[in-house]
C-alpha positions in Angstrom: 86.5 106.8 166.0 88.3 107.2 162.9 86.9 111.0 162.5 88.1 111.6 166.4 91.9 110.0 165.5 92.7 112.1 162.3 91.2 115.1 164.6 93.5 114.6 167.2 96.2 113.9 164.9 95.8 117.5 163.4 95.6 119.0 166.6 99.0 117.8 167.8 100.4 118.6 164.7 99.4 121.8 165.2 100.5 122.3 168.9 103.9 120.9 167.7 104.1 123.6 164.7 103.3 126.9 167.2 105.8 125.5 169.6 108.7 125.4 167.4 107.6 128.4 166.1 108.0 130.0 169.5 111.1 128.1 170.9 113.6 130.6 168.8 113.6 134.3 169.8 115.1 137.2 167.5 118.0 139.3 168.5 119.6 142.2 167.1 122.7 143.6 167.5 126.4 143.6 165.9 128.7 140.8 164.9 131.7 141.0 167.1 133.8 138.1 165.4 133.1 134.3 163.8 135.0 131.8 163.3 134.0 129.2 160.6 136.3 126.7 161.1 134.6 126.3 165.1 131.4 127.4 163.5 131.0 130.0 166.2 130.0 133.6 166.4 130.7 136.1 168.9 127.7 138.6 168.7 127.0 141.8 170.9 123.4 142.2 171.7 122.1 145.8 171.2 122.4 147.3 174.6 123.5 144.3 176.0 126.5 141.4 176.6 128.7 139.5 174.4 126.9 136.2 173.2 129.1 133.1 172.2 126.7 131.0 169.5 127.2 127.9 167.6 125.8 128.2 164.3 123.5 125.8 163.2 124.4 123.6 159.8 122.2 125.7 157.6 123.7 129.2 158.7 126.4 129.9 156.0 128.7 131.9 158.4 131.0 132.8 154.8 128.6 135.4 154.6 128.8 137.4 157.9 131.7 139.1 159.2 132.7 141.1 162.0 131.0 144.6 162.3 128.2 143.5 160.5 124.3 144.8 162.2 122.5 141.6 162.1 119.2 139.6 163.5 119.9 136.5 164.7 117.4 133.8 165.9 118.9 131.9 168.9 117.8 128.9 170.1 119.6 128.5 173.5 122.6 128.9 172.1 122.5 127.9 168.6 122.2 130.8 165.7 119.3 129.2 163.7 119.3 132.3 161.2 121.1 135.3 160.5 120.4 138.1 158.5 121.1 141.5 157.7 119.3 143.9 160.3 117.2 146.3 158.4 117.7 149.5 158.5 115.9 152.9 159.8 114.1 154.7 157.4 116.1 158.3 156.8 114.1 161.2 158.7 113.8 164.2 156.8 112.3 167.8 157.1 
């Protein structure tokens, strides 16, 4: 019985894990203004709408500014993490 309980502990541990793993999605697109004091962004999807996003406590939103390409992972409508969007390769011939 013991054996079957740290089993299922592990298990639901696990299922907990890949679902917060899975709850944020990625976007990319450009920074269209923040304001720190609100702790808000206003970010433009690539090829899409204006987003309005509250930025989570660990997002330092000193670094961004407006212009800047960025990823964002959004929870709903929280901006869990931003970072600099990276860049294409140059194509040469």
């Amino acid at each position: 019985m013991k054996r079957f309980s740290v089993v299922l502990v592990v298990v639901l541990s696990l299922c907990l894990v890949v679902s917060l793993a899975f709850a944020a999605e990625a976007k990319k697109g450009t920074i269209k203004s923040v304001d720190a004091n609100a702790g808000t962004i206003v970010f433009t999807v690539d090829g899409g709408a204006d987003m309005t996003l509250t930025a989570d406590k660990s997002v330092d939103l000193g670094k961004v500014k407006a212009g800047d390409k960025v990823e964002i992972m959004v929870d709903k409508d929280t901006a869990k993490e931003i970072k600099a969007a990276k860049k294409k390769p140059a194509v040469g011939c």
